[in-house]
N, C-alpha and C positions, 0 to 999 in steps of 0.2 A: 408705727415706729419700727425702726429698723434694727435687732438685736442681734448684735454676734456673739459667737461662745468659740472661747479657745482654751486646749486641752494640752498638756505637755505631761510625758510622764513623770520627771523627775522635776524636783527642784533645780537640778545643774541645766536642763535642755530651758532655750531661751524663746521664745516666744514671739520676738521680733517680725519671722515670714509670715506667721496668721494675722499679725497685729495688722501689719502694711497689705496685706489682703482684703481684710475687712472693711479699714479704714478707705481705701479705693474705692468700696462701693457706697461710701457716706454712713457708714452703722454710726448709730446716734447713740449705743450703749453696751459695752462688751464685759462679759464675765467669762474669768478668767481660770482655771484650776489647775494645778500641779499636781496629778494621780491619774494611776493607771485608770484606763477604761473600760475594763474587764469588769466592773459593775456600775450601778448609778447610785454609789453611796460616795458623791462629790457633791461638796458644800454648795460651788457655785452654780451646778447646774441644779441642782435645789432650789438657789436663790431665781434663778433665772427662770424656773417651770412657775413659780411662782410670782413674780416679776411680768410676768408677759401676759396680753389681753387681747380681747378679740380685735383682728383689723392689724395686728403687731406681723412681721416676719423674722423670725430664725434665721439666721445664715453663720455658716459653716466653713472653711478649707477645706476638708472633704469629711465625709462620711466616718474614718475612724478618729476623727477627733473627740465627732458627738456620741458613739459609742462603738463597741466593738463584736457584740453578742448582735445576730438579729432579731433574737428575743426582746435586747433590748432595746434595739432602735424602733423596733414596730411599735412597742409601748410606746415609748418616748413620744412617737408620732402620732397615735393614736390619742394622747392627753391633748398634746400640741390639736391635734384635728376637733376635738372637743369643744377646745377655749374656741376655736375657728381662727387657729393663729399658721401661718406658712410656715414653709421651710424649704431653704434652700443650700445647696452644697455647692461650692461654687468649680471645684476641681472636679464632678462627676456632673456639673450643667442637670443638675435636679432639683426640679420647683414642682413640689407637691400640689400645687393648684390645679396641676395637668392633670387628665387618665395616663397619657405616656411616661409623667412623671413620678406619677407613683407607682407604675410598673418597674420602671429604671431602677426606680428606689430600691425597692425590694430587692432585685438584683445584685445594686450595688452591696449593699446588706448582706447578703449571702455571702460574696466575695471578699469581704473586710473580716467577715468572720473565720472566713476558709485562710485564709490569711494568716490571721492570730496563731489557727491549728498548724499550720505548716512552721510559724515559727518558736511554738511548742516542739513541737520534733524535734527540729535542728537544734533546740538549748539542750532535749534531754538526750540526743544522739552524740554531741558536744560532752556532756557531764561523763557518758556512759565510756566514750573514746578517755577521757582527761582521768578515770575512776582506773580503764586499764593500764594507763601510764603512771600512775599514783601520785598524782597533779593535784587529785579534787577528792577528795576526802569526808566530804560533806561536813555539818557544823557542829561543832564540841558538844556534845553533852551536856547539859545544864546540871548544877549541882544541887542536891537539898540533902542536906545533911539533918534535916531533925525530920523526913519523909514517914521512915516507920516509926517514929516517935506518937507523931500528930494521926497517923493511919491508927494505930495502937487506941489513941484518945479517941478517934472517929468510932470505932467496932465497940467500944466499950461507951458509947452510947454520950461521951461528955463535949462532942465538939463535933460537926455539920462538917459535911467533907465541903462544901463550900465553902465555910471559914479557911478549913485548914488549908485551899487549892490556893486563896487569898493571902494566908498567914505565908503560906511559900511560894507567890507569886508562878503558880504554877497555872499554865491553861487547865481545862476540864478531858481534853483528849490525850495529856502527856498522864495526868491524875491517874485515869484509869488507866493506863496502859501500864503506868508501875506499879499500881496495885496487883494487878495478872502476874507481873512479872515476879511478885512478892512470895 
């Protein structure tokens, strides 16, 4: 069977050029996700590693749609090579059944990641230019106002700083960082 997976980062970006790609080569089943790629904690490629059986092919637009790390994509391939299922990219003409094509792969992989990093740079070279012009500001401060209250009831042994991180919808790295700060 023929399985495509298509990847958009935002809910706003539309999906349409993967879809009419896929559908070109006859895919008989496409899952579909809206989130970044920068790990494999996406629903549909869950459903899909899951979903897919020996003798099935994977296919792809390219290489950063199915992931972005090539940490993660060697995984990702390596499961897929398990089940004894292919994969194919159709923008990078990589069909893992090859030796050639799983050297490309690998390459390709490199370069999708090198990618990512370059466009890390440019957002935080972007923040750093926009921070000297007083454009970007970074994002408000969250407020808790009963903080050293429920800190207070943590130390005194009546209340789980868990609870309290919950009670104030606070993460566990903002938690401790105000307590230092306390």
């Amino acid at each position: 069977m023929k399985i495509g997976y298509i990847r958009v980062s935002t809910n706003e970006q539309k999906t349409e050029r993967q879809e009419t790609a896929l559908n070109a080569l006859d895919v008989e089943k496409i899952f579909i996700d809206k989130a970044s790629g920068k790990n494999m904690e996406r629903p549909e490629l869950k459903k899909m590693m899951e979903y897919v059986r020996e003798g099935d092919t994977i296919i792809v637009e390219s290489i950063s749609r199915f992931a972005r790390s090539t940490k993660d994509l060697l995984e990702l391939i390596e499961n897929l090579t398990k089940k004894s299922v292919d994969f194919i990219s159709q923008k990078e003409a990589i069909d893992t059944t090859t030796s050639s094509g799983r050297f490309m792969f690998t390459i390709f992989a490199a370069v999708a990641e090198l990618e990512r990093e370059y466009l890390r740079d440019r957002q935080r070279e972007g923040i750093e230019i926009a921070k000297r012009q007083g454009k970007y500001k970074g994002r408000k401060p969250g407020e808790y106002p009963d903080f050293e209250y429920l800190l207070e009831k943590t130390k005194r042994g009546e209340m789980t700083a868990t609870s309290a991180m919950r009670k104030l919808g606070m993460s566990k790295t903002t938690w401790y960082r105000k307590v230092k700060e306390v």
